[in-house]
BATOR-126989 format. One record per residue: residue number from 1; residue in three letters; x, y, z of N, C-alpha, C, O in turn. Coordinates in steps of 0.001 Angstrom, whole numbers, plus 500000, padded with zeros to 6 digits. Atoms other than C-alpha are relative to their C-alpha. Layout:
residues N
 pos code    n.X    n.Y    n.Z   ca.X   ca.Y   ca.Z    c.X    c.Y    c.Z    o.X    o.Y    o.Z
 NUM  ALA      X      Y      Z      X      Y      Z      X      Y      Z      X      Y      Z
...
//
This chain:
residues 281
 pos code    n.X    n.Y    n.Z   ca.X   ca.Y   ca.Z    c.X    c.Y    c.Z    o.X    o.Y    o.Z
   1  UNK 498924 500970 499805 289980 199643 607945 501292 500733 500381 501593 501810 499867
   2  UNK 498863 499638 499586 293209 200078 609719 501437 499188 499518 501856 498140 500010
   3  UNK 499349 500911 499910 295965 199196 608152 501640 500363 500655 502101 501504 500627
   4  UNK 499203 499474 498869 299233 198755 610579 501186 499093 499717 501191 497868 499838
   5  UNK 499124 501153 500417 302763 197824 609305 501277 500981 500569 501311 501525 501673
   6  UNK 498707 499468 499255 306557 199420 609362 500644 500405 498877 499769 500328 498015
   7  UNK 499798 498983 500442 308459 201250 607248 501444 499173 499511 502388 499129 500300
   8  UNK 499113 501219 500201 310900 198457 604992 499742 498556 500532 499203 498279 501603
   9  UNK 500430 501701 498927 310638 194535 605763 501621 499585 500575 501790 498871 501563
  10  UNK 499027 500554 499556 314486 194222 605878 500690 500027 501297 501235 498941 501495
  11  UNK 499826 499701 498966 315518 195331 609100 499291 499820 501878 499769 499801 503012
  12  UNK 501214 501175 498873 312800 193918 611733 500512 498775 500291 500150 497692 499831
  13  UNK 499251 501249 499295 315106 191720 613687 498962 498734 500633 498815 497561 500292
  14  UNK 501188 500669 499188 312292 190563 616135 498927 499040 499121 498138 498218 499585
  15  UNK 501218 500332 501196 310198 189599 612771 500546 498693 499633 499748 497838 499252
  16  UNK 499517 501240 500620 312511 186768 611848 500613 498837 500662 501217 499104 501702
  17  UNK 498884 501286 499150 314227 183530 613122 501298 500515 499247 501362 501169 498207
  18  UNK 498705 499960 500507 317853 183603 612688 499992 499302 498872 499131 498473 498577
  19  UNK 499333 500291 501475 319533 182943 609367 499217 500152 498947 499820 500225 497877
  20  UNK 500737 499463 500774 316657 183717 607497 500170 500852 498743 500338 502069 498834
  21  UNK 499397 499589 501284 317387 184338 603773 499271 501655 499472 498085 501657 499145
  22  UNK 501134 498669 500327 316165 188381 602885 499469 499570 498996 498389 500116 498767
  23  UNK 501718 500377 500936 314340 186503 599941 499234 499840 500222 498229 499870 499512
  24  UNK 501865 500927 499524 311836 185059 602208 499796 501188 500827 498756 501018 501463
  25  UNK 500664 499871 499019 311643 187804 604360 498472 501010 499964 497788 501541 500840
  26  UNK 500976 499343 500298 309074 189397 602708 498840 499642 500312 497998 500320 500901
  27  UNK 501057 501056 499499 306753 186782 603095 499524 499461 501201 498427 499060 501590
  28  UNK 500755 499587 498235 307096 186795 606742 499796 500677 500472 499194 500606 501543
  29  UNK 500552 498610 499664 306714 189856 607034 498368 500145 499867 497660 500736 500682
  30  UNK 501212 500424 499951 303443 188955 605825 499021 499844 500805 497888 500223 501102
  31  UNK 501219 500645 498486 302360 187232 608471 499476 500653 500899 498430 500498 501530
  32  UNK 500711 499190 498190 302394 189899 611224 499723 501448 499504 499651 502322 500368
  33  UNK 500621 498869 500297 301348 192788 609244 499641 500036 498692 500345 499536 497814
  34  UNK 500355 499987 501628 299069 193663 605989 500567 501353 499111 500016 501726 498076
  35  UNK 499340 498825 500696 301190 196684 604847 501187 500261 500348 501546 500102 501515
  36  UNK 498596 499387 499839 304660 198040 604328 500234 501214 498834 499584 501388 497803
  37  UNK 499169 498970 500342 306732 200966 603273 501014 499699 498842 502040 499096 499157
  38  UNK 498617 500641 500905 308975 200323 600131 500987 501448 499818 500798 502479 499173
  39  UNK 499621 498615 500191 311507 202684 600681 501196 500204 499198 501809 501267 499092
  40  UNK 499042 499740 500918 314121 201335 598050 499669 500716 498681 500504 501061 497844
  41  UNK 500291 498964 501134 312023 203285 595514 500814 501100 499899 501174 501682 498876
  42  UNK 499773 498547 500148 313376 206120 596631 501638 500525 499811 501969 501707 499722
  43  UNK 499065 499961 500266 316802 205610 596142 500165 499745 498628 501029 500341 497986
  44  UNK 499778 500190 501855 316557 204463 592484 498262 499579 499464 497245 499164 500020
  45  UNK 501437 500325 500875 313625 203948 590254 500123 498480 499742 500953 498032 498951
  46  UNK 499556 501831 500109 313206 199707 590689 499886 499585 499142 498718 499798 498817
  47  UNK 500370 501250 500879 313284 197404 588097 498816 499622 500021 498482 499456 501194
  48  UNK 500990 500682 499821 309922 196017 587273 499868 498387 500366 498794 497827 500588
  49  UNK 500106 501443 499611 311130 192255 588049 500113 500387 501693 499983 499415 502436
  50  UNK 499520 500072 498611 311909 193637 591657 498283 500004 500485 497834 499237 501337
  51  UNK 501497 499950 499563 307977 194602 591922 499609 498271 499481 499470 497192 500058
  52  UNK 500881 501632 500457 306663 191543 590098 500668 498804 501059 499935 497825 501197
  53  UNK 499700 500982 499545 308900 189331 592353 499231 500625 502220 498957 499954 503215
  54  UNK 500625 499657 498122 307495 191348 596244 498184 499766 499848 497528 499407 500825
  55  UNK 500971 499933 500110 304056 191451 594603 499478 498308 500173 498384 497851 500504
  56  UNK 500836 501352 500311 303790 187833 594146 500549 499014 502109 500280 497948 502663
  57  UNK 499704 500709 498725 305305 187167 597815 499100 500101 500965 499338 499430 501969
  58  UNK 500449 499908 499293 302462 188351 599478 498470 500044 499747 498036 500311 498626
  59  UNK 501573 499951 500256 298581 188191 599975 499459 500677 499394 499914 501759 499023
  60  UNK 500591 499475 500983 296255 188931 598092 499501 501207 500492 499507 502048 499592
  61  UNK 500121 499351 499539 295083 191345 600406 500813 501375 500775 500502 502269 501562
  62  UNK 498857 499113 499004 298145 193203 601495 500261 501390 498751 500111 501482 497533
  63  UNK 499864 498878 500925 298937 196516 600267 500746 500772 500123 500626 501473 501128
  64  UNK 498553 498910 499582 302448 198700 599727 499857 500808 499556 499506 500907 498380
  65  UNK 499648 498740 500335 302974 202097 600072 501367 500348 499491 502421 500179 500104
  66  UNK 498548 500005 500822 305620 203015 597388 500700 501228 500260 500246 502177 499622
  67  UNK 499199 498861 500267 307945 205601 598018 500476 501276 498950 500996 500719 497984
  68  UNK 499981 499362 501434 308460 208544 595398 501870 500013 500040 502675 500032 500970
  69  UNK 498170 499901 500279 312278 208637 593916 500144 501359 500569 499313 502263 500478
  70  UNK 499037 499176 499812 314523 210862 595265 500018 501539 498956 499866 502679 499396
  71  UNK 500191 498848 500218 314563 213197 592650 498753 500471 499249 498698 501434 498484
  72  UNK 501320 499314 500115 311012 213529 592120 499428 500846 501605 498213 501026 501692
  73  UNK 500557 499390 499177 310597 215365 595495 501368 501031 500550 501266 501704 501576
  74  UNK 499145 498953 500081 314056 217435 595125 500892 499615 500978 501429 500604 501477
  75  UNK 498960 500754 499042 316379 215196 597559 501106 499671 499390 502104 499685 500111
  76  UNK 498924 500175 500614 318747 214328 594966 501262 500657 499879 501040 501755 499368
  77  UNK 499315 499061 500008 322125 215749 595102 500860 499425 498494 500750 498271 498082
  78  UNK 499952 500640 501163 324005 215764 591660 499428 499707 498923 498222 499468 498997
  79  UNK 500993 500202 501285 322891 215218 588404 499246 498887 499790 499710 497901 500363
  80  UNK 501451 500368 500337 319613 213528 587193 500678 499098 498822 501475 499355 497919
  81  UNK 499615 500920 501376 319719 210059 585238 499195 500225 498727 499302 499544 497706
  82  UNK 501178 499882 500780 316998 211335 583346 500022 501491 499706 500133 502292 500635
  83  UNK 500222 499040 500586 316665 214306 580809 499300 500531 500128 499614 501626 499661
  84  UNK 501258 499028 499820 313429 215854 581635 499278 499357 501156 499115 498152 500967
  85  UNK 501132 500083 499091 311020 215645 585018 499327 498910 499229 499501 497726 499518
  86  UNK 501305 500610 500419 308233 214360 582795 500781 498532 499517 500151 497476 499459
  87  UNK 499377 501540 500305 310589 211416 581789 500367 498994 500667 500392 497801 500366
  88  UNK 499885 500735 499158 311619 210721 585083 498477 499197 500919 498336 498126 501508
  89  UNK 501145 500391 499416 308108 210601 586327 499356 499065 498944 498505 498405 499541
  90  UNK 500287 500838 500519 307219 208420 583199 500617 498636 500482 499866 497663 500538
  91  UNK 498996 500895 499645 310139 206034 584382 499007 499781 501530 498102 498959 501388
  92  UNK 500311 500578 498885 308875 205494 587579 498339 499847 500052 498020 499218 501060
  93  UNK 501200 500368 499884 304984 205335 587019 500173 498389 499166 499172 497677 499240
  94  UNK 499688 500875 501398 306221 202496 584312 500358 498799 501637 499597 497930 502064
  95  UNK 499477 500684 498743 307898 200840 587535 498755 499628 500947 498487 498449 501178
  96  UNK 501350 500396 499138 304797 200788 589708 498586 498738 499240 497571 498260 499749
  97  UNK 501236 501213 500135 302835 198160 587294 500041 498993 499943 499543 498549 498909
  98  UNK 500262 501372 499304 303085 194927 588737 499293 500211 501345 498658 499319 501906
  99  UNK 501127 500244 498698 301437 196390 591958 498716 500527 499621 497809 500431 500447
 100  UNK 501121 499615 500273 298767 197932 590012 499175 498862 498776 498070 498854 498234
 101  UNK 500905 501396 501107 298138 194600 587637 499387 499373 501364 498200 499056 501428
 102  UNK 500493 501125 498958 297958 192687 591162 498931 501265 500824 497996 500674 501363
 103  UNK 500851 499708 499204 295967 195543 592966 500478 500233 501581 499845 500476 502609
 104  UNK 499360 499695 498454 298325 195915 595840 500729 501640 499978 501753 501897 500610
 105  UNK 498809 498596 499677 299631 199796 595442 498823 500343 501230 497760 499727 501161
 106  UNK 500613 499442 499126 297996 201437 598385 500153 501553 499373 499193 502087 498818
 107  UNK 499693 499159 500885 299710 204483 597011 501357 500824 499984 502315 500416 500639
 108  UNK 498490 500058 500071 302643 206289 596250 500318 501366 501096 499451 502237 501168
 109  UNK 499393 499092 498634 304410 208650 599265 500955 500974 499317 502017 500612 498810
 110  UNK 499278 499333 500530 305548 211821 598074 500725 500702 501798 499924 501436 502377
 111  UNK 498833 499475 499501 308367 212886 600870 500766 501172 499884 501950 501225 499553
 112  UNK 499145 498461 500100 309330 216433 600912 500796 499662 501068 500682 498856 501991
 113  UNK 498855 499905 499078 312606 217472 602366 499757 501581 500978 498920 502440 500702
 114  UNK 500901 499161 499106 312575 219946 605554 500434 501331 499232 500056 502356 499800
 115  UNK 500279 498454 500346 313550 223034 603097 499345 500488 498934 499435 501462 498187
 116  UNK 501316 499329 501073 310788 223105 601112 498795 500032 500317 497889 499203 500404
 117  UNK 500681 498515 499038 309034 225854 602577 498301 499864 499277 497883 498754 498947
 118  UNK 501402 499513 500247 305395 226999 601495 500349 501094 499463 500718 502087 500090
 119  UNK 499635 498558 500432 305992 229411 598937 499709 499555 498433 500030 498477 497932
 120  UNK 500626 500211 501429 304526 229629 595421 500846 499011 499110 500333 498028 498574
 121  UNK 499822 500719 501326 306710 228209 593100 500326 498250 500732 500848 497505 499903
 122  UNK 500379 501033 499443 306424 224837 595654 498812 499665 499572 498681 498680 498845
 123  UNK 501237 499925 499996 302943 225338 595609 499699 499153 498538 498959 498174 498450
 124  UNK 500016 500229 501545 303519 224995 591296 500280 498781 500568 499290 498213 501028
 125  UNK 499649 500971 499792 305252 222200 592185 499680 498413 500080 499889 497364 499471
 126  UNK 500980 501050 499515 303226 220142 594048 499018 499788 499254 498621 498654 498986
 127  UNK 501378 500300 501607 300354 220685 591267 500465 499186 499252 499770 498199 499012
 128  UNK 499901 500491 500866 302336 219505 588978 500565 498438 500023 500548 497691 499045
 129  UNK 499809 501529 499817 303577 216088 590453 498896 499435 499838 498856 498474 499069
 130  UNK 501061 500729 500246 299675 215428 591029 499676 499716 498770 498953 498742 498561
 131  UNK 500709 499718 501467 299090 216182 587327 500970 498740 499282 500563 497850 498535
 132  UNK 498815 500953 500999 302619 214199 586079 499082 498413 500300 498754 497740 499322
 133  UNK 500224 500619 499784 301023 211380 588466 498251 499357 499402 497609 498462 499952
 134  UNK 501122 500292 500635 297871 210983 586388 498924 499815 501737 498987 500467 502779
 135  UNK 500818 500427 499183 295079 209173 588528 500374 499378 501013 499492 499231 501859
 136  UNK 499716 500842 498583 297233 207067 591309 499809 500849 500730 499698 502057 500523
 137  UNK 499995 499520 498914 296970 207517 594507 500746 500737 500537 500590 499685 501158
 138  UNK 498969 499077 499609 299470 209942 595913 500102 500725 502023 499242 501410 502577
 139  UNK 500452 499561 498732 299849 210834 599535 501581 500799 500376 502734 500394 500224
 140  UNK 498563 498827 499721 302338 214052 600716 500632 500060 501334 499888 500263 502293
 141  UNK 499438 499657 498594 304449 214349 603599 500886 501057 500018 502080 500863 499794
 142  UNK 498966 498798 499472 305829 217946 604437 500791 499798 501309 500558 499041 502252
 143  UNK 499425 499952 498726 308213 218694 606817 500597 501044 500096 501611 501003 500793
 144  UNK 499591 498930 499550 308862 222085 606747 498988 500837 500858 497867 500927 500359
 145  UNK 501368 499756 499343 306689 223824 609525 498981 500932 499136 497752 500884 499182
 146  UNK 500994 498609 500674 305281 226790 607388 498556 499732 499199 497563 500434 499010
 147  UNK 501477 500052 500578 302809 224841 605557 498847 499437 500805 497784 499046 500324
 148  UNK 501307 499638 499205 300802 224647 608900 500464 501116 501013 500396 500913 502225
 149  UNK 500122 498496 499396 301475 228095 610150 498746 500215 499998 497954 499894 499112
 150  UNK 501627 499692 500224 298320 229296 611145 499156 500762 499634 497953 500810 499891
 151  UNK 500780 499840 501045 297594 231088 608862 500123 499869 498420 499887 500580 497444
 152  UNK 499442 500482 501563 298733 229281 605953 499006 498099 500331 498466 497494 499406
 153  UNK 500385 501159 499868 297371 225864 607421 498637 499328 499667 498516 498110 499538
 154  UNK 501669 499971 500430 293583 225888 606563 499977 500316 498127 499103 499927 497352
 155  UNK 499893 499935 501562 294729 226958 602833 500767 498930 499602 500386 498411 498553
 156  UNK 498988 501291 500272 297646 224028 602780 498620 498982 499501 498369 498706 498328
 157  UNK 500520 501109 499936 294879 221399 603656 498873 500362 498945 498814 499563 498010
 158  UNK 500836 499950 501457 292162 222684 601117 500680 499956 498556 500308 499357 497547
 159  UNK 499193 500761 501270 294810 222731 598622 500160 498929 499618 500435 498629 498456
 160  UNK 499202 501383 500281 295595 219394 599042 498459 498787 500043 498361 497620 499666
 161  UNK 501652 500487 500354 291589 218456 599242 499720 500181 498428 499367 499376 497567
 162  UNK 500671 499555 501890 290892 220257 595748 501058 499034 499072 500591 498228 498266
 163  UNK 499332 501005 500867 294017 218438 594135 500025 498722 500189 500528 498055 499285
 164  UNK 500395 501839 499378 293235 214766 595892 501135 499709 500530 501422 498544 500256
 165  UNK 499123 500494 499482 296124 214550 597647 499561 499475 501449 498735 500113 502101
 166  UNK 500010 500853 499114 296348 211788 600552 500661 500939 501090 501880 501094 501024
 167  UNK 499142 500007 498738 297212 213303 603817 500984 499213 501173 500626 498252 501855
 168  UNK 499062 500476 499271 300180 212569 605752 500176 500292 501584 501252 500802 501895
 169  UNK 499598 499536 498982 299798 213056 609429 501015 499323 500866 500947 498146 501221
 170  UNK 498585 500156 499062 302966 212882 611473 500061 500344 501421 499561 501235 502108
 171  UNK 499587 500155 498331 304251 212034 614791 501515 499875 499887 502054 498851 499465
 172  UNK 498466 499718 500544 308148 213578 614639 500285 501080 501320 499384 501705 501878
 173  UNK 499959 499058 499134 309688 215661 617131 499947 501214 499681 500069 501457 498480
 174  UNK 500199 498717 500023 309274 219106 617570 500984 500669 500409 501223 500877 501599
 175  UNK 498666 499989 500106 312478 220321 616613 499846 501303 498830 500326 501229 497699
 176  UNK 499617 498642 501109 312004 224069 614815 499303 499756 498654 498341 498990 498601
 177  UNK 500585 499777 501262 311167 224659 611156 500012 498591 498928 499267 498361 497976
 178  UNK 499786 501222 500781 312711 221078 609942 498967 498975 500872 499345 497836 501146
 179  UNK 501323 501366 499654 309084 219161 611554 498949 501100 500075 498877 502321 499934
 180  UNK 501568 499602 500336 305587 219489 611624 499527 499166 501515 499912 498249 502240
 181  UNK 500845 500438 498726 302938 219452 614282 499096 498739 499346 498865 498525 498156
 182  UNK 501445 501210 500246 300151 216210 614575 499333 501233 499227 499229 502397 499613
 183  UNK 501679 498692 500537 297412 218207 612145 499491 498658 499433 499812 498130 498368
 184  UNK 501278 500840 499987 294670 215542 612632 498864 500134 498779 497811 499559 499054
 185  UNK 500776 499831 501350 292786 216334 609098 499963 498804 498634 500923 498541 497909
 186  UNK 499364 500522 501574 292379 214183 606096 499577 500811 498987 498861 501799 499151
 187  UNK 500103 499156 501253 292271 215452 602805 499233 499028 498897 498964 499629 497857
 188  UNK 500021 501028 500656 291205 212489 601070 498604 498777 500778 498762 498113 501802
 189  UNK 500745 500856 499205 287696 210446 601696 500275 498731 500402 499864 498106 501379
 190  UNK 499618 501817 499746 289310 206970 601232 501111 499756 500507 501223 498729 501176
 191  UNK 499099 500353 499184 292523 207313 602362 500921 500996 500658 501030 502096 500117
 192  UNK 499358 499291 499190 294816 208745 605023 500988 499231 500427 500737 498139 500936
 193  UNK 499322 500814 499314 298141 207758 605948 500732 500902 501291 500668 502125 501417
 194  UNK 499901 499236 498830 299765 208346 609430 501546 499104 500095 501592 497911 499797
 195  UNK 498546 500398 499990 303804 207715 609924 500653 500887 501214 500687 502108 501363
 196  UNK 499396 499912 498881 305600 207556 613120 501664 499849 500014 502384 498850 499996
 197  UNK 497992 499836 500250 309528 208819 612920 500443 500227 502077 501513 500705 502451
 198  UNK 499776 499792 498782 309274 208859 617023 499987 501606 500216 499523 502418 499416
 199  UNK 499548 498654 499278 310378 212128 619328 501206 500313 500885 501282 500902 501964
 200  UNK 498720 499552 500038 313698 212369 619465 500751 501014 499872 501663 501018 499046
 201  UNK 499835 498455 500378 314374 215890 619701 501327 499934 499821 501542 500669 498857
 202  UNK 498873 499672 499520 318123 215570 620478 500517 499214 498386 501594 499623 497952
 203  UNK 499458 500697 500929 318594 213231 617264 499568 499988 499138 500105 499242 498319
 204  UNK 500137 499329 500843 316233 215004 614881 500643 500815 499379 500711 500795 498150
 205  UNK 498918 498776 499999 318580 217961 615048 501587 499677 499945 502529 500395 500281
 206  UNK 498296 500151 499662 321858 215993 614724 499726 499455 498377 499591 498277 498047
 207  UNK 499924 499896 501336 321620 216695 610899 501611 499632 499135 501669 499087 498032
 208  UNK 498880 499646 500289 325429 217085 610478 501022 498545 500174 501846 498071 499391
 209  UNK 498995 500675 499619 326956 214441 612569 499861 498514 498963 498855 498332 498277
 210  UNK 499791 501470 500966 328084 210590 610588 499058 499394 500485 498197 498971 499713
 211  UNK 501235 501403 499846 325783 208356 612636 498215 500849 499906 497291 500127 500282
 212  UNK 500860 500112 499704 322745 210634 612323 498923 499216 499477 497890 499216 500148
 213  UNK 501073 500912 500257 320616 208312 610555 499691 498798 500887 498663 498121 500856
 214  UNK 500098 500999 498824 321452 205932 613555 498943 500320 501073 498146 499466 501462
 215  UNK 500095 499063 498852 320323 208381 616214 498369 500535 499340 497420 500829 500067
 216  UNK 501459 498678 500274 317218 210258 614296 498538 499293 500480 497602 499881 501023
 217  UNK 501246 500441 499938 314582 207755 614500 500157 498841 501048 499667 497717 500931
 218  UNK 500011 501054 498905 315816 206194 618127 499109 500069 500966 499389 500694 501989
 219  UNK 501589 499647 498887 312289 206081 620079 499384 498386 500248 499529 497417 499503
 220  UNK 500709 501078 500090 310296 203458 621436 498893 500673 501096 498963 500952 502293
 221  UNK 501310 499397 499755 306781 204853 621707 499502 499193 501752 499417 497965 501739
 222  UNK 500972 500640 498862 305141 203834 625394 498718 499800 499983 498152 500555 499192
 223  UNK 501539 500735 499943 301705 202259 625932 499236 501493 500056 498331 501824 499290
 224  UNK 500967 499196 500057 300480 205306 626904 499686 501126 498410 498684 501516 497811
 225  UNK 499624 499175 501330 301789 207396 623857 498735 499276 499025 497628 499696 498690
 226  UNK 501071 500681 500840 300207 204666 621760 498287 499810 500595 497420 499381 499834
 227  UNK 501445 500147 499976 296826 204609 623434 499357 501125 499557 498280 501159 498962
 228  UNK 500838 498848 500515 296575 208501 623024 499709 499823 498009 498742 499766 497249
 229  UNK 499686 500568 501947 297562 207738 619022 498327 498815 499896 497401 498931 499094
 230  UNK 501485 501021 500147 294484 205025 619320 498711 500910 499927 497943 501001 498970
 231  UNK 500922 499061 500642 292195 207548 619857 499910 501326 498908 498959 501829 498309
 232  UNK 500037 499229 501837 293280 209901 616965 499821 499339 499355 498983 499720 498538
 233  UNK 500434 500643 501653 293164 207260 614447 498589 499723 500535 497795 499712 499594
 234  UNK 502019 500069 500595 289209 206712 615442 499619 500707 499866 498511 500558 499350
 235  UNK 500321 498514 500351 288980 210539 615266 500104 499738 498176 499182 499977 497396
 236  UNK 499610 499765 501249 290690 210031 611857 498914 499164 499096 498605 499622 497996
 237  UNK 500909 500978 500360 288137 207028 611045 498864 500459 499418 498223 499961 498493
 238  UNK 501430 499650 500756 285284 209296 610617 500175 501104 499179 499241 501839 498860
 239  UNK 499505 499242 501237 287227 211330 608161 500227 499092 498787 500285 499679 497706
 240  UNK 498918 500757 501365 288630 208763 605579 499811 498332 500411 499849 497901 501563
 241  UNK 500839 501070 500052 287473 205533 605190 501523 498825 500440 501513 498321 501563
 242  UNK 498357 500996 499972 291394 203158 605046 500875 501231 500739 500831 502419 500418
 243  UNK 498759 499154 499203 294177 204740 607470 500904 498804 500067 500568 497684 500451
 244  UNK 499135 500341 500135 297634 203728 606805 500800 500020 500862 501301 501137 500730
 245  UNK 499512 499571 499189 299545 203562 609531 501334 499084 500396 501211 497914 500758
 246  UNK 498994 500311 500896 303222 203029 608914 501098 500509 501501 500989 501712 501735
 247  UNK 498860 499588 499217 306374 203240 612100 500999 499975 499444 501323 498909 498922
 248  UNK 498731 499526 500845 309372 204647 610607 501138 499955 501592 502326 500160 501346
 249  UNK 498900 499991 499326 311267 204377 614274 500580 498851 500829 500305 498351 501920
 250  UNK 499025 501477 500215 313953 201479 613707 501236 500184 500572 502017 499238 500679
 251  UNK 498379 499446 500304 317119 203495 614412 500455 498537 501242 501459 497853 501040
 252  UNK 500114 500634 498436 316722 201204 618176 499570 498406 499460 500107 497504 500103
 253  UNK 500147 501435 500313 315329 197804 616326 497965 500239 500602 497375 499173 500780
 254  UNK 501649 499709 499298 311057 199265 617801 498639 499831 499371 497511 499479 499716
 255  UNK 501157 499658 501250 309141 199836 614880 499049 499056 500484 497995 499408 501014
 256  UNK 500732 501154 500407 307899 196189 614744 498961 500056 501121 497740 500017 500972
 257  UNK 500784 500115 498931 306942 196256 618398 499394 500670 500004 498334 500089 500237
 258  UNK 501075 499010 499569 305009 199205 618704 499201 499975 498962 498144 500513 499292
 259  UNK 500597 500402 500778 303573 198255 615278 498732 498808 500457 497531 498790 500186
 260  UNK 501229 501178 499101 301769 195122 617281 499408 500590 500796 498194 500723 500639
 261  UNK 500623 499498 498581 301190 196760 620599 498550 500982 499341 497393 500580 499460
 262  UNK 500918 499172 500737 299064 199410 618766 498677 499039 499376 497470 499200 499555
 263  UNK 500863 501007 500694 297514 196526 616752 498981 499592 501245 497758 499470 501168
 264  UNK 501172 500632 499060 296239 195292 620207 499040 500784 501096 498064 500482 501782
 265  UNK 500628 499189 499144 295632 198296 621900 498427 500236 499448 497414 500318 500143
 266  UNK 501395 499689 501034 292771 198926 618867 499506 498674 500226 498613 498738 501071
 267  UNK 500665 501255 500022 291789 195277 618715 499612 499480 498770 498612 498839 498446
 268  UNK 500501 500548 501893 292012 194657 614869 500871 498872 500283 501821 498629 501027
 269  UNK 499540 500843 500192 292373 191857 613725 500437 499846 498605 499698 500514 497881
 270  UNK 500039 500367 501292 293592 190779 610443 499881 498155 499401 500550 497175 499728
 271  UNK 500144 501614 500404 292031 187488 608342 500690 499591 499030 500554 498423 498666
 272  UNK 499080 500176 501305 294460 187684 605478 501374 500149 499868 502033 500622 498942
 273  UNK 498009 499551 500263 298222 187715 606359 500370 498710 499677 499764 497645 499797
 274  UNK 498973 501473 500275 300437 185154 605440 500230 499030 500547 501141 499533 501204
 275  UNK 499567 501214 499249 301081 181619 607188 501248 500273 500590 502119 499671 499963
 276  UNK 499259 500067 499036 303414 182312 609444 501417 498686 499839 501209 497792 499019
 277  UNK 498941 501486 499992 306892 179489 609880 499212 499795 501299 498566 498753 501187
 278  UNK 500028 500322 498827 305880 179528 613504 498625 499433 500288 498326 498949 501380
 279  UNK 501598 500636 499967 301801 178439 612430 500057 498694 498977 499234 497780 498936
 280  UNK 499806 501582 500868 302844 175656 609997 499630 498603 500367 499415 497682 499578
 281  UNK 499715 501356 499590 302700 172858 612432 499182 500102 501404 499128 499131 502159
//
């Protein structure tokens, strides 16, 4: 199974009729895709009424990838609301159960930042989130290049086989030591996720300036781009049974679209999204 969504529901202009209250828009979001990105996790550890109220907005079949907090993957700048690691990672597994009463976590997205390198006491690191994270699902996204240097890259991905971590393959520009190449592997028999930040070389690298979060992820993938991407994920198909496949490039308003186009280039269908406003009648 493929599943093919976008990366937040709030921002997907194209997704909504005007005036559209962000309470509902979860629920239409529904309609045109069975997965999303929750990426206010990662700014604070949510409230459990915030899960219990997205969990109940959507099918029974739909399934969110949760974001890991901020300072469980060392992004935080400033001091920690929380006295010990193991407390913060209690705090936020505590947060994740309303999607694991309903059966909708897909799993949770650990997010490294691009200067954390490949180098032992990372290495500790990363063990020990899998270990804090008991049995969920967990899936990693590096972005510093070194942990597929080639000859570090064949030990990365068995590492991350022996500890069950979910592979993250990326489509990001190729922009020096702060990205990573496509490495087409899963690590994981059941699941694999795949996240598209575009190729924006000129606005990857504009780290410094005020609007770069405007600028970083301004792409809008072409047909052809996405057909080659069609045949990696059926490459990826006979690795890993569910592929997640998640567009992170909004900076432009795209995500959504190239989220469909893709949908039709493959030819999935989905029988379980949400009723639609525009199928009501």
């Amino acid at each position: 199974m493929i599943y093919i969504g976008v990366t937040g529901w709030g921002d997907h202009d194209s997704l909504y009729g005007p005036g559209i209250p962000a309470r509902e828009k979860l629920s239409e979001y529904a309609g045109h895709f069975p997965t999303v990105e929750v990426d206010a996790s990662f700014y604070a550890i949510q409230p459990i009424k915030n899960a219990e109220r997205w969990v109940e907005q959507v099918p029974e079949d739909f399934r969110f990838v949760v974001k890991a907090y901020q300072g469980m993957t060392g992004h935080q700048r400033g001091g920690s609301p929380f006295a010990t690691a193991e407390e913060m990672f209690t705090a936020f597994k505590e947060s994740l159960t309303p999607y694991l009463e309903q059966n909708k976590l897909a799993m949770v997205l650990f997010q490294f930042p691009p200067w954390f390198d490949c180098k032992k006491e990372n290495v500790d690191y990363v063990r020990f989130c899998k270990k804090e994270m008991d049995a969920l699902p967990c899936a990693i996204e590096f972005r510093h290049q070194s942990w597929y240097m080639p000859e570090l890259r064949e030990k990365t991905l068995a590492f991350l086989t022996e500890e069950g971590w979910i592979h993250t393959v990326c489509d990001e520009p190729q922009a020096g030591s702060g990205s990573v190449p496509i490495v087409l592997e899963a690590t994981h028999p059941e699941k694999t996720l795949v996240r598209f930040h575009g190729r924006n070389v000129h606005g990857w690298q504009k780290k410094n300036a005020k609007n770069w979060r405007e600028v970083r992820y301004l792409y809008k993938y072409n047909r052809q781009e996405l057909g080659e991407w069609a045949l990696m994920l059926k490459k990826l198909q006979q690795q890993s049974k569910d592929l997640y496949v998640l567009f992170n490039n909004n900076s432009g308003g795209d995500a959504a679209g190239n989220a469909k186009e893709l949908i039709e280039i493959l030819g999935v269908e989905y029988d379980s999204l949400a009723p639609r406003q525009l199928d009501l009648f």
